[in-house]
C-alpha positions in Angstrom: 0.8 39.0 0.2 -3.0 39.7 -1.1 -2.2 39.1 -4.4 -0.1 36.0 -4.1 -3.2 34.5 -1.6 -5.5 35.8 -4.7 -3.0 34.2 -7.4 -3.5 30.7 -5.2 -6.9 31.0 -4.5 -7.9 31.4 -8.6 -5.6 28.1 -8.9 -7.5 25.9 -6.6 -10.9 27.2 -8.0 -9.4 26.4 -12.0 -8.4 22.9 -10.2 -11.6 21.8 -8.1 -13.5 22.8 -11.3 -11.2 21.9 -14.1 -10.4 18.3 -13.0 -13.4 16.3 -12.6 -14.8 17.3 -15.9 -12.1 16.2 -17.3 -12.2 13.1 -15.2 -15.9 12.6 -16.1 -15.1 12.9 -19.6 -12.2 10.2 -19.5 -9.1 12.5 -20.3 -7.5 12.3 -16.8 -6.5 14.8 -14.3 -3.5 16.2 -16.5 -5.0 17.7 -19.5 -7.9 19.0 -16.9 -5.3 20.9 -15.5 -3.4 22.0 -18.3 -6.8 23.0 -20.1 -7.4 25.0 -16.4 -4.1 26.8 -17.0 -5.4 27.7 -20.3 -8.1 29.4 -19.5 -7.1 31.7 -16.4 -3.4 32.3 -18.4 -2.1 35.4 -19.5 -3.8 34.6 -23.2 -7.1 33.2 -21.4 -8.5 35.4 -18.8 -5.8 36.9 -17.7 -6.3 35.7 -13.6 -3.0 35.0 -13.2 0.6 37.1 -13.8 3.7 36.1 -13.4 3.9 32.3 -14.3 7.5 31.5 -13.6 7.3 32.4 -10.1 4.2 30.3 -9.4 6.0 27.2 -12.0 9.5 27.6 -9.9 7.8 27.4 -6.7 5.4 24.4 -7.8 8.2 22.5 -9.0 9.0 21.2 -6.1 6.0 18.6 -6.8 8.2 17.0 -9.1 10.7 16.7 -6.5 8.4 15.0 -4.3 7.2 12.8 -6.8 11.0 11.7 -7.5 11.3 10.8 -3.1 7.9 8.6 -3.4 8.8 6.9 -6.4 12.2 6.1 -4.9 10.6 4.6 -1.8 9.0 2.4 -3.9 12.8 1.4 -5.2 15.0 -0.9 -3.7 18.5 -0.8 -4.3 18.4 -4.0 -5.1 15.8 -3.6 -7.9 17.3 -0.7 -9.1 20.3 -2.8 -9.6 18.6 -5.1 -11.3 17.0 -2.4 -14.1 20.5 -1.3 -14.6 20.6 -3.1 -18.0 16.8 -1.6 -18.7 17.7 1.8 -17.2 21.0 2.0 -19.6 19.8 0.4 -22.3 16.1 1.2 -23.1 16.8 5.1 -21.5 20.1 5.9 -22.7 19.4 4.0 -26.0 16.6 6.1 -26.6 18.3 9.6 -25.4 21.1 8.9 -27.9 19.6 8.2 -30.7 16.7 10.9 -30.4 19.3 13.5 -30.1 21.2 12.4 -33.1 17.9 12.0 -35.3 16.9 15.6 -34.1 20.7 16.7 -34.7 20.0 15.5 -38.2 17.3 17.3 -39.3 17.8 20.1 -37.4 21.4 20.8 -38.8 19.4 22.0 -42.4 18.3 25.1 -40.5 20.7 25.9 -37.3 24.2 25.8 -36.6 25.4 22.1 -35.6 25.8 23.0 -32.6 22.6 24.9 -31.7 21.2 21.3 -33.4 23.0 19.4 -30.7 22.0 20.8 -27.8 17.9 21.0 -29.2 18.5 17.4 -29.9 19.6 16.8 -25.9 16.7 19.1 -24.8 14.0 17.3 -26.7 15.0 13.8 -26.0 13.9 14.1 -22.7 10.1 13.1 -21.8 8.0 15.2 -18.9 8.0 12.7 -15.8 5.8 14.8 -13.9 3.1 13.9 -16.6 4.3 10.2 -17.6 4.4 9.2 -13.9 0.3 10.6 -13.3 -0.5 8.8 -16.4 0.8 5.7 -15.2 -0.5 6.0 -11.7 -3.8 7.2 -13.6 -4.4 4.1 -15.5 -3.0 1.4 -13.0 0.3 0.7 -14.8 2.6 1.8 -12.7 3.4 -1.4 -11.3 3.2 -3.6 -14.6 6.2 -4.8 -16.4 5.3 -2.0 -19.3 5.3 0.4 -16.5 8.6 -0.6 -15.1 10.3 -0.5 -18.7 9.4 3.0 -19.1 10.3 4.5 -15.5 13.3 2.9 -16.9 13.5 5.5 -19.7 12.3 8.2 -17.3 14.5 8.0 -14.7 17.3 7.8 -17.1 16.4 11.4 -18.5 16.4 13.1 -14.6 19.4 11.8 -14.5 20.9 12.8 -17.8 20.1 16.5 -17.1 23.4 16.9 -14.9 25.8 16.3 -18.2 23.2 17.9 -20.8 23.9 21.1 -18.3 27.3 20.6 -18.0 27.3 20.2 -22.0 25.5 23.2 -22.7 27.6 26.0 -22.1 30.6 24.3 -23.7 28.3 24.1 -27.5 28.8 28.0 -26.8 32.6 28.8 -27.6 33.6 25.5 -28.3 34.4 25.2 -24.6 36.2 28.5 -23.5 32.4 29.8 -22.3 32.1 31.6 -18.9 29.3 30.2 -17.7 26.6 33.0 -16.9 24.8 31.0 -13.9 25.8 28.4 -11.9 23.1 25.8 -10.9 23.7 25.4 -6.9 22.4 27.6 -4.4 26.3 28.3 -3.4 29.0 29.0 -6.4 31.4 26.2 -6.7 32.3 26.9 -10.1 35.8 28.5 -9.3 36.7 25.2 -8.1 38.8 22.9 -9.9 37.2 19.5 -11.6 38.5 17.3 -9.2 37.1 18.8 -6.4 33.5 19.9 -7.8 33.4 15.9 -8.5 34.8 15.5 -4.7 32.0 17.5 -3.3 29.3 16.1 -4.9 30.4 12.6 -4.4 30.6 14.0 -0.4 26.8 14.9 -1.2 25.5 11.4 -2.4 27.3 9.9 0.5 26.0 12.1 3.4 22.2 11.3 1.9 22.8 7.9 1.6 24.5 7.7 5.2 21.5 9.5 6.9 18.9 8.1 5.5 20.4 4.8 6.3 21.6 5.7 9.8 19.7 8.3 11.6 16.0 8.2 9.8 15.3 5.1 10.9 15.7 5.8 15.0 14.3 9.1 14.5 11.1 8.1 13.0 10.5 5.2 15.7 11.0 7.8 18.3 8.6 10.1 16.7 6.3 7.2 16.1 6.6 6.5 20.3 5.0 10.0 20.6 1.6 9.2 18.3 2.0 12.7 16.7 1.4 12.6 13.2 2.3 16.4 12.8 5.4 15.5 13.8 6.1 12.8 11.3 4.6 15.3 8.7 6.8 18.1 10.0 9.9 15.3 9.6 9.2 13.6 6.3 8.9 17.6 4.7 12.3 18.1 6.0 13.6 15.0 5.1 13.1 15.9 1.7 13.6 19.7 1.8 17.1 18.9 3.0 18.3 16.1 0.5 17.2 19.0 -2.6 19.4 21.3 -0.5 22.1 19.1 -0.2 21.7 18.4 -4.2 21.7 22.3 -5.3 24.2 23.0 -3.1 26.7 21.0 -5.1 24.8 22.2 -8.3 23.0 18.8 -9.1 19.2 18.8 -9.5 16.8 18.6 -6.7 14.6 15.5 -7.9 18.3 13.4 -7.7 18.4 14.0 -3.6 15.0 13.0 -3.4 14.7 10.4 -5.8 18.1 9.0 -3.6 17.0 9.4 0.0 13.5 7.4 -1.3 15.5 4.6 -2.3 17.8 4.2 0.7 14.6 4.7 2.7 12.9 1.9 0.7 13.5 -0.8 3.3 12.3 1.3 5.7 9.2 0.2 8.1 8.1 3.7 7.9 8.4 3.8 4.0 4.2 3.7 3.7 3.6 6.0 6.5 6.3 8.7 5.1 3.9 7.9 1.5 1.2 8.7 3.0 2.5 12.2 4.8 4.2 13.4 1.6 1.3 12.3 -1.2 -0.9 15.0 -0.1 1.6 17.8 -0.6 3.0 16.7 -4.2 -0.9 15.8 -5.6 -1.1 20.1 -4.6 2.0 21.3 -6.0 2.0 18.8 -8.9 -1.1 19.7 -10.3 -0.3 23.7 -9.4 2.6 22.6 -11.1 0.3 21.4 -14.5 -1.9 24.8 -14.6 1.2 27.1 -14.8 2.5 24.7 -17.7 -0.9 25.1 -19.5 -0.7 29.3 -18.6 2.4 29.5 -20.1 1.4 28.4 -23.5 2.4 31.2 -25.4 -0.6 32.0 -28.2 0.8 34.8 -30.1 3.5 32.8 -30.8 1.2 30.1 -31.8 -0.6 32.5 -34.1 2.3 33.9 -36.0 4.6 30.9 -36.4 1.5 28.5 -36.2 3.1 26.2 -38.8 6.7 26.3 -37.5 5.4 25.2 -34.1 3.2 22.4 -35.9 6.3 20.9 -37.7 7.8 20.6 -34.0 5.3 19.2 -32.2 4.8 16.4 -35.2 8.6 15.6 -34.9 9.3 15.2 -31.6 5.8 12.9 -31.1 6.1 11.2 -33.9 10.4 10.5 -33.5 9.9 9.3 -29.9 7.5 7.3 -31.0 9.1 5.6 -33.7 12.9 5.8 -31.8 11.0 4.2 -28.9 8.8 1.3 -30.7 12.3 0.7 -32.7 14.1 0.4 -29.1 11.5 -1.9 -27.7 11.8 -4.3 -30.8 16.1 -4.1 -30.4 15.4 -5.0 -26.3 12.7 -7.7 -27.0 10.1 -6.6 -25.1 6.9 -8.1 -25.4 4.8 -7.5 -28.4 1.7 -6.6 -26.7 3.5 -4.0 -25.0 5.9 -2.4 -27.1 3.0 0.1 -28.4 2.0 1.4 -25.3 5.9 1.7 -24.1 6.3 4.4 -26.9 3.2 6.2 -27.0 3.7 7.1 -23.3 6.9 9.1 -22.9 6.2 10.8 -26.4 5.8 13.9 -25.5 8.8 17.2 -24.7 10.4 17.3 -21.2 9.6 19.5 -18.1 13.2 19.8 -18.0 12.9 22.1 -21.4 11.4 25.2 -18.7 15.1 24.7 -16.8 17.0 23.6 -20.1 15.7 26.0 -22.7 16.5 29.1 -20.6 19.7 28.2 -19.4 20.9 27.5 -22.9 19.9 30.8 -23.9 22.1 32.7 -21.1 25.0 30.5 -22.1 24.6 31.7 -25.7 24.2 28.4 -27.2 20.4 29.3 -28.3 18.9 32.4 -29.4 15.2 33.6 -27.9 13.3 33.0 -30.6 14.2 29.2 -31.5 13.5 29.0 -27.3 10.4 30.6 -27.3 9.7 28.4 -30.2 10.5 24.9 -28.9 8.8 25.8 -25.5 5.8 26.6 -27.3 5.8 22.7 -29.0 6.7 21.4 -26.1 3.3 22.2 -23.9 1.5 21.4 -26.8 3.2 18.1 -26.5 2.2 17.7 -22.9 -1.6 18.5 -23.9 -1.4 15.8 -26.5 -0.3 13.0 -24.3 -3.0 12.3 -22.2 -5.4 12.4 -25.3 -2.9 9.7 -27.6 -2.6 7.6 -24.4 -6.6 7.4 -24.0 -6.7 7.0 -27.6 -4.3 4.1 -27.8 -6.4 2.4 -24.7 -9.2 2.9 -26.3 -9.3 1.7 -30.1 -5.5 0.2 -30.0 -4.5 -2.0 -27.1 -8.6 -3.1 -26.8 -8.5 -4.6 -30.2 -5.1 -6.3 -29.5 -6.7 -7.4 -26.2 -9.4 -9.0 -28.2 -7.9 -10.8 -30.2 -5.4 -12.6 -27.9 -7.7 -13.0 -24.6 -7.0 -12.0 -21.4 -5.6 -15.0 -20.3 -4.9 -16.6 -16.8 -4.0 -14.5 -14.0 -1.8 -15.9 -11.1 -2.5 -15.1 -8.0 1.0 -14.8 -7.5 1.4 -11.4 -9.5 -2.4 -10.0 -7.6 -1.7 -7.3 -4.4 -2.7 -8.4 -1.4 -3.1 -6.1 1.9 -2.8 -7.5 5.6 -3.9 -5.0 8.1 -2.5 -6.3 11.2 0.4 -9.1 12.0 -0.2 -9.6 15.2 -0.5 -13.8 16.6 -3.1 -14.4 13.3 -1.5 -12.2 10.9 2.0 -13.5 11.4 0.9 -17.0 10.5 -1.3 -15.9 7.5 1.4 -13.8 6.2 4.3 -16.6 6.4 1.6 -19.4 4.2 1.1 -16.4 1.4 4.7 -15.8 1.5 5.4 -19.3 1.2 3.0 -19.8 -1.8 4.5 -16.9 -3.8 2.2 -13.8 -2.3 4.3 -11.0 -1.3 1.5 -9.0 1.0 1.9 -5.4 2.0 2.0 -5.9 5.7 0.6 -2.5 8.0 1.1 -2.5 11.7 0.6 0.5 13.7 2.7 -1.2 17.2 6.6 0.0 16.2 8.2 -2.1 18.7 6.5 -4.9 17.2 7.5 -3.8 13.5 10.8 -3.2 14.6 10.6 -7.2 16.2 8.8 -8.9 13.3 11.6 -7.1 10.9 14.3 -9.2 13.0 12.4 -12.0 12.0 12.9 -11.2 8.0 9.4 -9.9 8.0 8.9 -7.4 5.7 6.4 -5.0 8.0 5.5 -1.6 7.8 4.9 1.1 10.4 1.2 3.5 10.1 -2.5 3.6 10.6 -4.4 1.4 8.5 -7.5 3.2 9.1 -6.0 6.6 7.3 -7.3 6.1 3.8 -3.9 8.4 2.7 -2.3 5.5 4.4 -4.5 2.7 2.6 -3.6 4.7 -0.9 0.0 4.6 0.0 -0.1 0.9 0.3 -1.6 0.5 -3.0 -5.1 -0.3 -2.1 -6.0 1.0 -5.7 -4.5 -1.8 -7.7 -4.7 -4.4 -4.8 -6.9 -7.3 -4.9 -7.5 -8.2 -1.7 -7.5 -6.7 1.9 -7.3 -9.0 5.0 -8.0 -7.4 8.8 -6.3 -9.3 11.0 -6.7 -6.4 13.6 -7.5 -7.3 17.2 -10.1 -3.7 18.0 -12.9 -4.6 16.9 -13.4 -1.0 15.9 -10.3 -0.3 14.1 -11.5 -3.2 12.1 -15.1 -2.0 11.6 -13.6 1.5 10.4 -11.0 -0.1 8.6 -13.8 -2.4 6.4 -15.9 0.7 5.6 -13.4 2.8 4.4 -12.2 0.1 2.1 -15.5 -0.2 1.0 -16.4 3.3 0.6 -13.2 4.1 -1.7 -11.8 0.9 -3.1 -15.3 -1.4 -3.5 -13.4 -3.4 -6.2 -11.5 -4.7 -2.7 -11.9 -8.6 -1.7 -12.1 -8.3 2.0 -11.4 -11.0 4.5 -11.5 -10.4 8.0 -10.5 -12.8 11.2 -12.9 -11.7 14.1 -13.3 -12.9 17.7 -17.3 -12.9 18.4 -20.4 -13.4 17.1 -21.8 -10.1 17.2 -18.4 -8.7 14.9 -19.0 -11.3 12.4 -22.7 -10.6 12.0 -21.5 -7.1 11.9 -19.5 -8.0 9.2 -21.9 -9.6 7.4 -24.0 -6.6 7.2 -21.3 -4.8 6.0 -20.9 -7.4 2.7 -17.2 -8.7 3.9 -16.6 -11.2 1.1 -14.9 -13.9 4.0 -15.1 -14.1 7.4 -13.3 -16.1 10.2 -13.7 -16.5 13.8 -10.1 -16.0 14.9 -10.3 -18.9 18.1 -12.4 -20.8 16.7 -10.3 -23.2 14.4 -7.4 -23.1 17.4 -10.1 -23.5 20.3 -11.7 -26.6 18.4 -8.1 -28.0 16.9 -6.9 -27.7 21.4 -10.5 -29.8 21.7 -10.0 -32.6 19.5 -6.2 -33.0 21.0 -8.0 -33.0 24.2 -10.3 -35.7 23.8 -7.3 -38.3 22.3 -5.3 -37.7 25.5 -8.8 -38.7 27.4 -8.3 -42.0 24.8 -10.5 -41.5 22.3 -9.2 -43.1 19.3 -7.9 -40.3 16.7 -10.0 -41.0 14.0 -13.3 -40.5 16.2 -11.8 -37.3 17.5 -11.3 -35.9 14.1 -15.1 -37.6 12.8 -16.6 -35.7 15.8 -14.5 -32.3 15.1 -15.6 -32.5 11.0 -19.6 -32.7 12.2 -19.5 -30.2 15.1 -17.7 -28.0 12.4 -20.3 -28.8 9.8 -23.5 -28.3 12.0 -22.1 -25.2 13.5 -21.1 -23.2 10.1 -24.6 -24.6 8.9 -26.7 -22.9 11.7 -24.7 -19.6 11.6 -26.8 -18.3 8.9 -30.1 -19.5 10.5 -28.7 -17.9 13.8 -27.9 -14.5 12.1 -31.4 -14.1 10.2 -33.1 -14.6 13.8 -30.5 -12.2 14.9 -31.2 -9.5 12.4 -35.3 -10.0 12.3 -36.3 -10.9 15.9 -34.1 -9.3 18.4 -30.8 -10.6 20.7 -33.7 -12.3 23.1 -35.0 -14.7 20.3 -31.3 -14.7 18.9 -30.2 -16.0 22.6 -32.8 -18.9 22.5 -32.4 -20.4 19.7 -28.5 -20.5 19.9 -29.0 -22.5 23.1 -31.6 -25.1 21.4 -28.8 -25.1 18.4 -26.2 -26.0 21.3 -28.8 -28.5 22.6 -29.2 -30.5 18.9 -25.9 -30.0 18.5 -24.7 -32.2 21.8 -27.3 -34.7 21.0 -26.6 -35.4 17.8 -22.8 -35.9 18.4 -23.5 -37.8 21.2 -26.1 -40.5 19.0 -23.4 -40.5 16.5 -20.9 -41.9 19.7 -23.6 -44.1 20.0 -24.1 -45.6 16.7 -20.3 -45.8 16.2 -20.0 -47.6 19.2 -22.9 -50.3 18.7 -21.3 -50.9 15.4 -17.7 -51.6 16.5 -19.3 -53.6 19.8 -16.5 -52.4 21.8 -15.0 -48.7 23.0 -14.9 -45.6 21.4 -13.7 -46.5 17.7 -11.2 -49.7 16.5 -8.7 -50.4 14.2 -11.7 -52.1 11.5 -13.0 -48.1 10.8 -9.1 -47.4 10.1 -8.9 -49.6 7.5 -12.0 -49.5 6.2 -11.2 -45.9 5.0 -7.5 -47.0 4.1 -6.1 -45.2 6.6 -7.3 -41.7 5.8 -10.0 -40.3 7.8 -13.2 -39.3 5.8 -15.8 -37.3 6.3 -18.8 -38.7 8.3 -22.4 -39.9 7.3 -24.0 -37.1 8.3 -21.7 -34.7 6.7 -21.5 -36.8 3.2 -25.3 -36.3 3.2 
């Protein structure tokens, strides 16, 4: 137990240390970690021992990563990526293999060729996923295309394991080691495929049917340890449910996130599960950078050299040749195939299990492993080399163009009576907010409305991540305590101060609050409603509709003008001074709209307003004198 505590303990150090110089130095969290794993490996400093059991245990941040990213997919627009998902992902497995095949045939058995070919076509998701969250491209349409190819690779690892031990004996191989936590390999075809279809089914039927009234019951309580407790077990037992039946444990995850994608508690089970992949994951990273075997390196230096050019450089080329077939945009096509050119983290499951089926010997094993975590190190540096003296100069020399606000994130922290309406106008204009709530009865009522509403905390910043504050544009806090709202606005501002904040408040003192703070707009939440119910008033009392309105527009005016003169006397001189000179601005304020009443109606000679000022302005009211000048 002391040396596994000890073994951890050197790994967070190598972390906390390792990762923010890389991040100072602009080569992302990966390589820091990789380069950590270097260092206190076996051939570094020798910190650490055994590496598989730390890189077995840590892969289960992989697994976590597959459940958030399928959160973030809706069955519906993973049916609409089918054609992207087959085409772009399975075009490129195929054809990699059979290039590899090729050229690998001139020094191994065909069939030892076919199954490095399988093997190396797959890229490492762990580390294309972090780059794209990284960088901010996770959500582009270049981002999309190649999660295409990624997610195509988890799932062709089923059939490249079912392949594997048939390349052995031509397909009379006993296989050495069955894949599921129980042996189901005595059973006939039909009902191996039977069970596992009974797998996918029972995922998708509880995640659809008994998540959702669990978590509002645990949301009733206000626990969050509970919902932490439920979201780990949530996805411990859909990569059970997976092994069991011998299928891989991202596929349970990556299926119980998209069933649960729809769901009001997709953010909040984000924001409980984040935390414990980010710690695995990049636990996950050091062991991969430990494992780097440097004697190896040292003896068949130029062996390994040969492998690590070809499979870079044949993604690279398969991929750009795969973009040009599928017509995606020119602009992107480069990045798309620098990205996922790199060897897969399947090849640490893959590699070994061909070996105990007999299909590869050791040393062509050891051999590949070694080029593919030297792959792994070179991807972050060719992505932040293609950013940097690439895509800049194509970005040059076409412009950046105009952005909609139609494809910008926006945030609204709150739908309660002012939410609800904002929500519905940027919905209506082609805005798709994020909507937080932390009330579940209400989420669960706005949802029956065909709002799309989530359940959590705004004021967690894990919860504020999990939304995607990071590539948002704007936040608006629509929340009714004042506090929350306060909290909520600093936070933003303290992590994310690229943010846009707008804010609906319901007193003076919050929105000079605010203004201390910086909020870029902010809105007294009555105020508009209170003075809209006045104006209605005064036509029922017969004032002509057109003087209502012309009194409304320069009460409006006057008062938005003497905020700011009312807040410096508020900030420099004290609430006492603050209090006396909003009363003398009330007092101006009456008499002015009341010499205005006057002068209208000495004009007209007769009530109120008449039909002459109608016309005169062609039957649109305009805005008054005193607001012209």
């Amino acid at each position: 137990m002391e040396h596994f505590l000890l073994q951890i303990f050197v790994f967070f150090v190598a972390a906390a240390i390792a990762v923010p110089v890389a991040k100072k130095i602009g080569i992302g969290s990966v390589l820091g970690y990789l380069a950590a794993g270097v260092v206190i490996g076996p051939f570094g400093l020798s910190l650490i021992g055994n590496v598989e059991s730390v890189m077995h245990f840590t892969e289960f941040g992989v697994v976590m990563m597959l459940f958030l990213i399928g959160l973030e997919m809706k069955p519906a627009i993973l049916w609409q990526m089918r054609n992207s998902i087959l085409g772009l992902g399975g075009g490129q497995v195929l054809v990699t293999t059979l290039l590899i095949m090729f050229v690998s045939v001139w020094f191994l058995p065909g069939r030892q060729a076919l199954a490095l070919g399988l093997i190396l076509s797959l890229s490492s998701t762990a580390i294309v996923l972090q780059l794209l969250k990284e960088r901010g491209r996770y959500d582009t349409s270049v981002g999309r295309s190649i999660f295409s190819v990624i997610l195509f690779h988890d799932l062709a690892v089923v059939p490249i394991m079912a392949l594997l031990p048939l390349l052995a004996t031509g397909g009379t191989h006993e296989i050495v080691q069955h894949s599921g936590l129980v042996d189901i390999s005595h059973f006939s075809g039909g009902v191996r495929f039977l069970l596992t279809l009974m797998a996918i089914t029972a995922v998708f039927l509880l995640g659809r049917f008994v998540t959702r009234p669990l978590f509002r019951a645990i949301a009733m309580t206000g626990m969050r340890e509970l919902f932490a407790a439920a979201s780990l077990a949530l996805v411990v037992g859909s990569s059970l449910l997976m092994m069991v039946v011998g299928l891989p444990a991202p596929l349970g995850t990556f299926l119980a996130g998209v069933v649960l994608a729809e769901s009001e508690y997709r953010h909040e089970l984000e924001s409980n599960i984040e935390p414990f992949k980010a710690l695995l994951l990049g636990i996950f990273f050091i062991s991969i950078g430990a494992s780097l075997n440097f004697e190896l390196l040292w003896e068949q230096w130029w062996v390994v050299c040969l492998l690590v050019a070809g499979i870079v450089v044949f993604k690279f080329v398969i991929l750009y040749l795969i973009a040009v077939l599928f017509r995606l945009p020119a602009r992107e096509r480069g990045y798309f195939s620098i990205v996922p050119a790199q060897g897969g983290t399947f090849a640490f499951v893959l590699l070994p299990f061909a070996v105990q089926s007999g299909v590869l010997p050791p040393l062509v094993s050891e051999l590949v492993l070694t080029a593919v975590v030297i792959t792994m190190f070179f991807a972050p540096l060719m992505v932040t080399a293609w950013e940097k003296f690439v895509e800049r100069r194509i970005e040059s020399k076409e412009g950046t163009g105009h952005v909609s606000p139609q494809g910008q994130r926006v945030i609204i922290a709150g739908f309660g009576r002012l939410g609800t309406d904002l929500g519905r106008l940027l919905i209506s204009v082609g805005i798709k907010p994020v909507i937080l709530d932390h009330d579940p009865v209400g989420v669960e009522a706005l949802r029956n409305f065909g709002f799309e509403v989530f359940y959590g905390d705004v004021t967690r910043l894990d919860l504020l991540e999990a939304a995607g504050a990071a590539e948002a544009s704007m936040l608006i806090v629509t929340i009714s305590n004042a506090e929350k709202a306060k909290e909520l606005v600093e936070l933003a501002q303290k992590h994310y101060p690229h943010l846009e904040i707008a804010i609906a408040v319901d007193d003076w003192r919050v929105v000079y609050e605010m203004k201390d703070l910086g909020v870029s707009l902010i809105r007294r939440e009555t105020r508009d409603s209170a003075l809209d119910l006045g104006m209605d008033c005064l036509k029922l009392l017969g004032m002509h509709s057109y003087e209502a309105f012309r009194l409304l527009r320069m009460f409006k005016h006057q008062d938005l003008k003497a905020s700011d003169d009312l807040y410096g006397v508020w900030r420099e001189k004290g609430e006492e001074t603050f209090i006396s000179s909003f009363r003398d601005h009330n007092d101006n304020l009456a008499a002015l709209l009341q010499r205005a009443q006057t002068r209208n109606m000495e004009e007209v000679g007769k009530g109120w307003a008449s039909d002459k000022i109608i016309r005169a302005t062609g039957g649109q009211p305009d805005d008054p004198p005193e607001i012209r000048r």
